[in-house]
N, C-alpha and C positions, 0 to 999 in steps of 0.2 A: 694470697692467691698470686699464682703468677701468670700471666700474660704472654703471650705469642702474636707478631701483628704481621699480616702476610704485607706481599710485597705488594699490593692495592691497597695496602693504607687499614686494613680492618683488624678488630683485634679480636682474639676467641682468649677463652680459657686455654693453656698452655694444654691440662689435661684431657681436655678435650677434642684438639687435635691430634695430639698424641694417642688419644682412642679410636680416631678416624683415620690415620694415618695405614692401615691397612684397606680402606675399601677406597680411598683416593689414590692409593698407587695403580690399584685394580682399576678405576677409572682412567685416569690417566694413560695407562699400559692400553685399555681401549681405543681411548681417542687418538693415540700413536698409531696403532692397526692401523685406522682408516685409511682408505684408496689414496687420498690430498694429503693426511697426515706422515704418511709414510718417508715422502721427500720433502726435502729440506723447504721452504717457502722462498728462501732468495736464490738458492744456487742450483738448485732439482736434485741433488743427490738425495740418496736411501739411506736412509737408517738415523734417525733423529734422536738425539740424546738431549738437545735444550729446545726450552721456548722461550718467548717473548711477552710476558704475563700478561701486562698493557697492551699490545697488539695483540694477544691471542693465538701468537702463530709458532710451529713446531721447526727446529732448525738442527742441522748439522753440527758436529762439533765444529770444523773452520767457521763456520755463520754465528755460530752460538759466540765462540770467541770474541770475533770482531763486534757483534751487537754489546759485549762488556765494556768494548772499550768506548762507543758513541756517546756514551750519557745514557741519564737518566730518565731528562727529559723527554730522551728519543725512543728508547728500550729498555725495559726492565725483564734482564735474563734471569731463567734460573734453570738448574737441573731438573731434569726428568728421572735420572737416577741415581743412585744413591742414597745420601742421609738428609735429602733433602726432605722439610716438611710441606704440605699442600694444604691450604686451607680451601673451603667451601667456596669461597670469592671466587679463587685461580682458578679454580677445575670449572665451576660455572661458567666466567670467563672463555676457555678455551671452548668449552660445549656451543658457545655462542656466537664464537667467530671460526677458528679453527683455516687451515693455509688456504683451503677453497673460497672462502669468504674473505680473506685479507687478500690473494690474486683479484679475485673479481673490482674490491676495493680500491687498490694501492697499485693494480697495473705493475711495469715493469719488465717481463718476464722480455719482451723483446729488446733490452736495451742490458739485459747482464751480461756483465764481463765474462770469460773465458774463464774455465774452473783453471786455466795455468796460470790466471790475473796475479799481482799480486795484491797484499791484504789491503795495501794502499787502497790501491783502485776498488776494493768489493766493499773497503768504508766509506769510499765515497759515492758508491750507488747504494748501498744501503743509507747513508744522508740524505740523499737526493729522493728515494722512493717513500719513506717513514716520516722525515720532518720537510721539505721541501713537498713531498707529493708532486714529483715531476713528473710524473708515470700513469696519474690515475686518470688521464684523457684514453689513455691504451686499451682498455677495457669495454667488452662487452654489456656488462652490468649496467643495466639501464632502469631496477627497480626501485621505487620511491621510498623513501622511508616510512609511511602506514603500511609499505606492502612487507618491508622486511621487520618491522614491529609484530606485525602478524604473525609472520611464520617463525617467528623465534622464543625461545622461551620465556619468560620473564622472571624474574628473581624479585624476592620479596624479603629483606631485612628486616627483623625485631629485634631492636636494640632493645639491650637490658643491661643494665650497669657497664660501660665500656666493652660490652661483649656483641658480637654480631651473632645472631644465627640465621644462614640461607636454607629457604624453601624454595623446591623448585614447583610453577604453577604454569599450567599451557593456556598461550595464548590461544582466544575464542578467532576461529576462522570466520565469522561474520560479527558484524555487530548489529544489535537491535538500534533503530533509531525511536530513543524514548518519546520524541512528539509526535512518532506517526498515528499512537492508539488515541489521540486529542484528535486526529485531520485537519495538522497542520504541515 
């Protein structure tokens, strides 16, 4: 058997990404449409050809670039097109963060450089907003984390011999509280 391990770390059956690889590009190709997905997450330009797997976020080719050269630690790029593969992890991933959710997050948007910056200066606000988080006072976003647990989806991994499979499961807008039917 052989093995595929996406760039979060999980591993599928090679051939069975390989058989998925048509309905993840179609996903993917979606989540790019979207109104936030459309421009770039650090620089606002249109038309996004990479993302940021571990951030979740859709970028330009100049952005997509210089996130290559940051590290690893900081961004893990990859293609949106081509012969790139997508595993279940990635596209989950993006479904759950995606540029509206990493703006609200990571702030910034008032402190980027001038699209005539050079690369220098757009990796060092891209250092400064990803691993530094200098930016993320900037933001509106003032939601708790039970409140965005909630409205997000949840992913559920069954490992089975070195292999992952994702299920996607919607989180419940309320929760019961199990002591209440005791009257405590």
């Amino acid at each position: 058997m052989i093995y595929w391990t996406s760039k979060l770390g999980k591993k599928y059956l090679k051939s069975d990404i390989e058989d998925y690889e048509q309905q993840s590009k179609s996903e993917l190709d979606a989540l790019r449409r979207l109104p936030a997905n459309r421009e770039c997450a650090d620089c606002g330009k249109e038309h996004t050809v990479w993302a940021s797997v571990n951030i979740g976020i859709f970028l330009c080719m100049r952005c997509g670039s210089i996130h290559r050269g940051v590290g690893t630690h900081i961004s893990i790029p990859k293609g949106c097109t081509g012969t790139y593969l997508w595993g279940p992890d990635e596209i989950e991933r993006m479904k759950l963060r995606g540029n509206q959710y990493c703006a609200e997050t990571y702030g910034g948007e008032m402190h980027r450089p001038s699209q005539s910056a050079s690369d220098e200066e757009w990796r060092r606000f891209i250092i400064d907003k990803y691993e530094h988080r200098r930016f993320c006072g900037d933001t509106n976003y003032t939601k708790t984390r039970n409140e965005i647990e909630k409205e997000m989806d949840l992913i559920t991994f069954a490992e089975d011999r070195n292999t992952v499979s994702a299920s996607r499961t919607v989180a419940k807008k309320e929760e019961t509280d199990f002591f209440s039917q005791f009257g405590v």
